[in-house]
TORNU-253450 format. One record per residue (C-alpha): residue in three letters; z, y, x. Coordinates in steps of 0.1 Angstrom, whole numbers, plus 5000, padded with zeros to 4 digits. Last residue first. Layout:
N
ALAZYX
...
//
This chain:
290
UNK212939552796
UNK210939712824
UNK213239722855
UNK211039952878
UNK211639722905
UNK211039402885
UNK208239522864
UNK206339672895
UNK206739352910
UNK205239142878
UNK202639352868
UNK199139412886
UNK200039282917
UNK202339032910
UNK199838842880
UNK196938942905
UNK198038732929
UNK196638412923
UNK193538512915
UNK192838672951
UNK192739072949
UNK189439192955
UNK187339182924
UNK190039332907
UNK191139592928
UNK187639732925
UNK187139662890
UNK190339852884
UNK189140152905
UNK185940202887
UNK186540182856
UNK189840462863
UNK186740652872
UNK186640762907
UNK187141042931
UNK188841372915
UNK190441062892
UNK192140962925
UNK194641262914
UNK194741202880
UNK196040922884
UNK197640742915
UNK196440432897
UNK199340212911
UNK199139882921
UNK201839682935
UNK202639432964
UNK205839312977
UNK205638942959
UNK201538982967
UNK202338913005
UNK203639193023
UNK201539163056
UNK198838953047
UNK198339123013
UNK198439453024
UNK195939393055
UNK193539243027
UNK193739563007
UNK193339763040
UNK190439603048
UNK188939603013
UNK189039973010
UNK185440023023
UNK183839713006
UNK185639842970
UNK183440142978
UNK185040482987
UNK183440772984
UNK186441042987
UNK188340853018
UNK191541033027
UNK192841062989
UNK190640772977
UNK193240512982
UNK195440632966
UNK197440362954
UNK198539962964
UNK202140062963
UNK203839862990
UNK207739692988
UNK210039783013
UNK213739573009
UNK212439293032
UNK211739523062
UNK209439363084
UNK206939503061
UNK207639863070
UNK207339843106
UNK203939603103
UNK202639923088
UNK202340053125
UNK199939793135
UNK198039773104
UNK197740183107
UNK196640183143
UNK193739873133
UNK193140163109
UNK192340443130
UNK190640223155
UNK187940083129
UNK187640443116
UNK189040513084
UNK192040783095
UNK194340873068
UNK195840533065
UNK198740683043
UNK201340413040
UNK200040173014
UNK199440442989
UNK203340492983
UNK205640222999
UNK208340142975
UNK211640122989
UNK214939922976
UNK217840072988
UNK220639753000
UNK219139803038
UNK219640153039
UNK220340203077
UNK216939953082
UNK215240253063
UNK215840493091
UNK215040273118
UNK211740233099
UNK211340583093
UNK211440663129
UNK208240393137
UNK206440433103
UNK205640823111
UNK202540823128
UNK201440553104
UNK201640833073
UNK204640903048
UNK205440853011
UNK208940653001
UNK209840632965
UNK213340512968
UNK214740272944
UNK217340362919
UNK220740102912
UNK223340302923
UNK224140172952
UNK220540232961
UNK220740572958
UNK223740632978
UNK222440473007
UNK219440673007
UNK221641003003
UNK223340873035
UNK220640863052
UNK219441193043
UNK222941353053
UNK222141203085
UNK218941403089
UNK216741303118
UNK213941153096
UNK214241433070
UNK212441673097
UNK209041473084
UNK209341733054
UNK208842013077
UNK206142193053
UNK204142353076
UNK203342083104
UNK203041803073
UNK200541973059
UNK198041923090
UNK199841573100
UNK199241443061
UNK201241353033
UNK204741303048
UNK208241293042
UNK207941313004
UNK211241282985
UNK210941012952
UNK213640942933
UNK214140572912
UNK214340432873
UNK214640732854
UNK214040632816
UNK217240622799
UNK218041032814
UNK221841022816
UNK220440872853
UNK218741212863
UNK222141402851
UNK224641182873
UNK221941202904
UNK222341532907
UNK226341562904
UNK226141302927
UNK223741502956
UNK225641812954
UNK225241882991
UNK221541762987
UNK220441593019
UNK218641342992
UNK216341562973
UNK215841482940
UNK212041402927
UNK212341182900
UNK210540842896
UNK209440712858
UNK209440492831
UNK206940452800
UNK206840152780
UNK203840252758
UNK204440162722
UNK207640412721
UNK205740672723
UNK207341002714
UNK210640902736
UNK208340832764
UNK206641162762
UNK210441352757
UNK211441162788
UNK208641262808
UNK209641662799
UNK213341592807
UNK212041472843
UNK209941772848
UNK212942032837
UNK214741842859
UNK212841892887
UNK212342282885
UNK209442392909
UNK207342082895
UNK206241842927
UNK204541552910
UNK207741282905
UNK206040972895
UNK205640822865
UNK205640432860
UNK203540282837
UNK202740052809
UNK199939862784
UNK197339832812
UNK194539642801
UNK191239762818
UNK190539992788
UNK194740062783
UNK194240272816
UNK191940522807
UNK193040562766
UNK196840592782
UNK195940832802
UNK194241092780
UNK196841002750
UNK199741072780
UNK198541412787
UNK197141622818
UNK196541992809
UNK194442132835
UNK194142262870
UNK192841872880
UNK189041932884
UNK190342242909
UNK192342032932
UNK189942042961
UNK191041782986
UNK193341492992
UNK194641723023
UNK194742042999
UNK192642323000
UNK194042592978
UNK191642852959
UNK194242942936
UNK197442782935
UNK197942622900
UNK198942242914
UNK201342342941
UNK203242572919
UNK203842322891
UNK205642522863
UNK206542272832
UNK205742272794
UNK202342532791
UNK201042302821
UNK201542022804
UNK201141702831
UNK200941372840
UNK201341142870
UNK200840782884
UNK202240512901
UNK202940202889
UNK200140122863
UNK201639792848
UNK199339542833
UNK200039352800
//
């Protein structure tokens, strides 16, 4: 049984996602307009179970009440007990209130890690601020907190940023991390990502990183498997397939591809020997899938 581990849903008549129903917005992955609708597990599930994924991992998709997001995830797991279903919470570290938080995401069985976004792309990333997280102490010490309490830290973030995040990260050393989208290589020129292989080798010197083979299509719309095969090769020589996981990064990369499409990809790329890892066994051991 594969393991899908990272990907979203969502009811639109259940949770408010601001980001998501703003008209006419241009986002760095692109036009979100395919995606304004309802996204539900039986959609997903009949995508993913077709190239044999039987599990998943949710991640946080930037609802204006986080809880309400995380109670709604728990409520679909709950309902389908055949589909192990975990997921990744947004909470945001610097939080004065942090424990209190974190006490009422873990009564929730299925919350397994948080996820705070410290960058998407250098355009959004200048109005947002998010990359100001790097000099916060208080965000630090939320990173330490999470990993003593057993929850991994969804970590996503471009190669401009790897250098400050790493020294960051090294202060956390107990927190497992999961490298969203294999770092952002925004830029798909030769240089652009002989830049990102250079800067990734920040975050897999770092034992406790592990790299989410996802999203792939968010800075490169018509990709071919040939395309993204440099950085899946780069992946596997730098994290080895022990620190390597896919994630469908659905519906999202659905604006690009079929989910067909991308697991015949990543299938005909990955060496034999690692697909077992790849496709299940990290993602099962981070996540903690019973």
């Amino acid at each position: 049984m594969k393991i899908d581990a990272h990907h979203h849903l969502w009811d639109l008549t259940a949770v408010n996602y601001p980001w998501l129903m703003e008209t006419g917005a241009k986002r760095f992955f692109g036009d979100p307009t395919p995606i304004q609708r309802n996204y539900l597990i039986d959609e997903f599930r009949s995508e993913a179970k077709a190239q044999g994924f039987g599990a998943s991992v949710h991640i946080q998709v930037g609802a204006a009440d986080p809880m309400a997001e995380a109670q709604w995830i728990q409520s679909v797991a709950d309902a389908n007990p055949d589909w192990p279903l975990v997921q990744v919470v947004f909470c945001d570290l610097t939080d004065p209130d942090l424990e209190s938080k974190l006490d009422a995401f873990q009564a929730l069985s299925t919350v397994r890690g948080v996820r705070q976004i410290v960058g998407r792309a250098p355009e959004e990333d200048a109005k947002t601020g998010t990359n100001d997280l790097l000099q916060s102490s208080a965000f630090v010490e939320g990173l330490k907190l999470a990993g003593e309490r057993g929850l991994s830290f969804d970590l996503q973030l471009i190669p401009e940023l790897m250098k400050d995040t790493a020294s960051v990260l090294a202060q956390a050393p107990e927190t497992k991390i999961a490298l969203c989208h294999a770092g952002s290589p925004h830029t798909r020129t030769p240089e652009g990502l002989a830049y990102w292989a250079q800067e990734l080798h920040r975050m897999s010197d770092l034992p406790n990183v592990i790299c989410k083979l996802s999203g792939l299509g968010m800075f490169e719309h018509d990709w071919t498997a040939k395309s993204i095969q440099p950085i899946i090769e780069t992946c596997l020589e730098q994290f080895g397939p022990d620190r390597l996981m896919f994630g469908s990064n659905f519906p999202v990369d659905k604006l690009y591809s079929s989910y067909e499409k991308l697991g015949d990809a990543f299938e005909g790329l990955l060496p034999e020997a690692a697909c077992n890892r790849v496709f299940r066994g990290t993602a099962k051991e981070l996540y903690r899938f019973e």
